[in-house]
C-alpha positions in Angstrom: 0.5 8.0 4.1 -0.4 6.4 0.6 0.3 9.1 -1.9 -1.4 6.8 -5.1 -3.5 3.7 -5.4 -2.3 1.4 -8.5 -4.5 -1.8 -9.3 -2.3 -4.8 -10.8 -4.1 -7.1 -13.0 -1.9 -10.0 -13.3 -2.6 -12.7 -16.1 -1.2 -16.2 -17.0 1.3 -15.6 -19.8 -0.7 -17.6 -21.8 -3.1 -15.4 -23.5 -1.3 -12.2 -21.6 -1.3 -10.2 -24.9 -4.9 -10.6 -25.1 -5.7 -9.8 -22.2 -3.9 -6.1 -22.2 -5.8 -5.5 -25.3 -8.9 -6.5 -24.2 -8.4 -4.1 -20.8 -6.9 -1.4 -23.0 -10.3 -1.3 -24.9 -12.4 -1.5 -22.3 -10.3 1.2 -20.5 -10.0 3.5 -23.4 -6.4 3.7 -22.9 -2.9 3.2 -24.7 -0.5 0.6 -23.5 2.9 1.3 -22.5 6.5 -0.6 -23.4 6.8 -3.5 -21.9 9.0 -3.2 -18.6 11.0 -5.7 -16.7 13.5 -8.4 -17.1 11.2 -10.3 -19.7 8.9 -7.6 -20.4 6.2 -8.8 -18.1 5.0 -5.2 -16.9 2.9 -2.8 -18.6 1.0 0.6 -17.7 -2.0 1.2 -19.5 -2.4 4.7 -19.8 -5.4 7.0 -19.9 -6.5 9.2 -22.7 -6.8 12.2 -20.1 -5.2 12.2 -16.8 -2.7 10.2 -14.8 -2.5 6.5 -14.9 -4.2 4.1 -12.3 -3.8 0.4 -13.9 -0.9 -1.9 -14.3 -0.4 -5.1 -15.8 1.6 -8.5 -15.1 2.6 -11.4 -17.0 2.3 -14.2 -14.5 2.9 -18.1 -15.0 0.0 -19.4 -14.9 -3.8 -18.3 -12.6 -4.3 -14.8 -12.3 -6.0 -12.1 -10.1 -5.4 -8.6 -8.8 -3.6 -6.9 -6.3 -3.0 -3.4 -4.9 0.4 -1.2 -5.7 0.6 1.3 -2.8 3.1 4.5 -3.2 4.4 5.6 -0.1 7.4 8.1 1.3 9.2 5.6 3.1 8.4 2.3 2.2 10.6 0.5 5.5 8.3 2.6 7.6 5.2 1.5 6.0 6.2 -2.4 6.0 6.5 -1.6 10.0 3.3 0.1 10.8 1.6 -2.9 8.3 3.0 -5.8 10.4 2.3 -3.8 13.6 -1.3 -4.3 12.3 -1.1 -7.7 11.6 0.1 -8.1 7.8 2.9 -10.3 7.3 6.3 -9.7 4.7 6.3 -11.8 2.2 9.1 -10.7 -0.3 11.5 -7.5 0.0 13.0 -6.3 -3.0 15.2 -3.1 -3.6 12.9 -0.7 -4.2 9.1 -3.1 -3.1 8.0 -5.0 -0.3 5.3 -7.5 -0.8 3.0 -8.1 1.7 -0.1 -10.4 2.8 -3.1 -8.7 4.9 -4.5 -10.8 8.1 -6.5 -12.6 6.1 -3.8 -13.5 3.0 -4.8 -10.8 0.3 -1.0 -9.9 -1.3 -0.6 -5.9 -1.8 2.8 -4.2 -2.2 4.3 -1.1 -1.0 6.4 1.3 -3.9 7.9 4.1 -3.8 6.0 7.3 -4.3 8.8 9.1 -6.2 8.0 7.5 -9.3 4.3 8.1 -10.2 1.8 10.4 -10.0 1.9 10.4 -6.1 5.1 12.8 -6.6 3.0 15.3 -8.9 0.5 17.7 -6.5 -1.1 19.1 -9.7 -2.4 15.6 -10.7 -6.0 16.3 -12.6 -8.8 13.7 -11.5 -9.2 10.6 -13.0 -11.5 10.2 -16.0 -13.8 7.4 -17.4 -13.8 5.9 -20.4 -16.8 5.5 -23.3 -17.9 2.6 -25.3 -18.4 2.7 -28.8 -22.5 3.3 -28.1 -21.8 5.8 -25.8 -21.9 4.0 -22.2 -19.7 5.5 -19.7 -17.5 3.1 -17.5 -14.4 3.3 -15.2 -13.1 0.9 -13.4 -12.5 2.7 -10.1 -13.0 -0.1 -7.3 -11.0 -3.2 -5.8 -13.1 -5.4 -4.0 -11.7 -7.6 -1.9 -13.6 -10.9 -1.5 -13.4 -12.3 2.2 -14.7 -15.1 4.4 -17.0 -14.4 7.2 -14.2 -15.4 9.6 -11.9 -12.3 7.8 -14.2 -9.5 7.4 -13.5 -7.8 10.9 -9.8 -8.1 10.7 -9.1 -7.2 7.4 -11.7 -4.5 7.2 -10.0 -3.5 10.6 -6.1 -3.6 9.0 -7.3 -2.1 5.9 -9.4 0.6 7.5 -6.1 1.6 9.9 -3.6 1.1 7.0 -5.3 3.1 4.9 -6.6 5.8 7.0 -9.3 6.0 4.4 -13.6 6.7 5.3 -15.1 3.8 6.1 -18.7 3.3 5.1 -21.1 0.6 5.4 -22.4 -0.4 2.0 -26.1 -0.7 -0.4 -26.1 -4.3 1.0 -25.4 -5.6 4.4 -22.3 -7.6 3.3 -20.3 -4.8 1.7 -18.5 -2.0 3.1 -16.6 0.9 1.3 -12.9 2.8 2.0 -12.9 6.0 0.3 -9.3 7.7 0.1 -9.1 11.7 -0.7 -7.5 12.5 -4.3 -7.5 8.3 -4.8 -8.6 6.7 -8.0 -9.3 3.3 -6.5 -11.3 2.7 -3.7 -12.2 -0.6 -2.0 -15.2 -2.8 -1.7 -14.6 -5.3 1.2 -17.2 -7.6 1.0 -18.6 -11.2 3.3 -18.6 -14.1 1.4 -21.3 -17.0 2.3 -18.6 -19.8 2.5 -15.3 -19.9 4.4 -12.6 -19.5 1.4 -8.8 -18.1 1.2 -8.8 -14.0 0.8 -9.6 -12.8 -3.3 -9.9 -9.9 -4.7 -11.6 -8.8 -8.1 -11.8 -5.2 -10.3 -15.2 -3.8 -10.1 -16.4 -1.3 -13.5 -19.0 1.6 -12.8 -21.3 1.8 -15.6 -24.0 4.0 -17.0 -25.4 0.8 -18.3 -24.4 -2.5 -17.2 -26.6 -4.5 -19.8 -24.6 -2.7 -23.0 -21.5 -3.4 -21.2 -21.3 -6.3 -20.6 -22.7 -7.1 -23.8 -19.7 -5.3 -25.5 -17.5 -7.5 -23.4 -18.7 -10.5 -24.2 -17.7 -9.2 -27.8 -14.4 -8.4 -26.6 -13.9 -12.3 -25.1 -15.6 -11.6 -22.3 -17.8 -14.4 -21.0 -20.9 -13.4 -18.6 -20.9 -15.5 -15.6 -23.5 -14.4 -12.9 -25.9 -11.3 -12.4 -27.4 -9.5 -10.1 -30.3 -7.8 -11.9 -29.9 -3.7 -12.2 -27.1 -4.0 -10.1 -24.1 -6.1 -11.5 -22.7 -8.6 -13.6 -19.9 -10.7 -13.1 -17.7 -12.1 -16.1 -14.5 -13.2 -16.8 -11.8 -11.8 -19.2 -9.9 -13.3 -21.8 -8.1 -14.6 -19.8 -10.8 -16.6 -17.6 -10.5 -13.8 -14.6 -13.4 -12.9 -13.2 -14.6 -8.5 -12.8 -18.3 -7.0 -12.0 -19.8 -4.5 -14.1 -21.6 -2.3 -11.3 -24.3 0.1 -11.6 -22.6 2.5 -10.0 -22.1 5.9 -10.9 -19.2 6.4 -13.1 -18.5 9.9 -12.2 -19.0 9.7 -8.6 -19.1 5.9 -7.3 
């Protein structure tokens, strides 16, 4: 069972420190101390609630993967690869793992965050200096036509999670009780290797993006009233949705 949902943003060291306080801002939230051997890990840290959001220093690229708290990690690594993910590090207290179609999650331990605490309060959103209303509450994971059945099979039986078929016929959505993430899977056009990419709810995706793009954001693509894609400081790309930032 997975107790609490993290989403990793990891980000080329170059620029790193820019991009946590550009997420902090947009997430209205406080960044922890630096963790790690070289301080590569932070937590950034809601005004109200438990936290949700990670960050890594990484060499160079960049992306986003899922943290997934569990009781017993060993027996989660075996009912994954009985499903057809594959190991591709173990550590003392992680496993990292690749999905069918090659999207890296881990598995932690669930002793250590909020996943230990029943009482945990539900997660709040975050407001932009004008007022717009955002939270960044969704991982969408970005797969060829070739992958969408078997990894929105794995992820569906991983997860254990309500499947529902999306607004559009490419998309479709895993909702977890007591989560604050939930995932988009959606079909790509074009054959390509397994991505995934933070999605925003917003009361107003023009203003947001808008104060993004002052922020070092750079607007790539849109989908008029319903998204906008941009990248972050450091050149990753995220949607602004018009989703609901309350409820999804």
């Amino acid at each position: 069972m997975i107790r609490w949902t993290w989403a990793f943003l990891d980000r080329p060291a170059a620029g790193f420190d820019e991009c946590v306080r550009f997420w902090a801002t947009v997430t209205g939230s406080t960044v922890s101390e630096p963790r790690g051997g070289h301080g590569e890990f932070v937590t950034l840290l809601p005004a109200d609630g438990p936290a949700w959001l990670k960050m890594q220093r990484v060499g160079d690229g960049g992306g986003i993967h899922l943290d997934l708290d569990v009781d017993d990690i060993a027996a989660a690594v075996d009912t994954a690869t009985a499903l057809g993910a594959r190991v591709v590090t173990v550590a003392e207290d992680y496993t990292v793992l690749e999905s069918p179609a090659g999207q890296t999650f881990c598995f932690t331990p669930a002793d250590n965050g909020p996943s230990a605490r029943p009482e945990i309060p539900p997660v709040t959103v975050s407001s932009a200096p004008d007022g717009t209303v955002t939270r960044l509450d969704q991982v969408c994971l970005d797969l060829s036509p070739a992958d969408l059945v078997a990894d929105t099979d794995f992820w569906h039986a991983l997860t254990g999670w309500t499947l529902r078929p999306g607004r559009r016929a490419e998309f479709s959505r895993l909702r977890g009780p007591d989560q604050p993430l939930h995932l988009l899977l959606q079909r790509l056009d074009d054959p390509r290797p397994a991505d995934a990419h933070a999605d925003l709810a917003s009361s107003n995706i023009a203003a947001t993006a808008t104060w993004h793009e002052s922020l070092g954001a750079t607007r790539v693509a849109e989908q008029p009233g319903q998204w906008i894609v941009l990248r972050d400081p450091g050149a990753t790309h995220y949607c602004v949705t018009a989703r609901d930032p309350y409820t999804g």
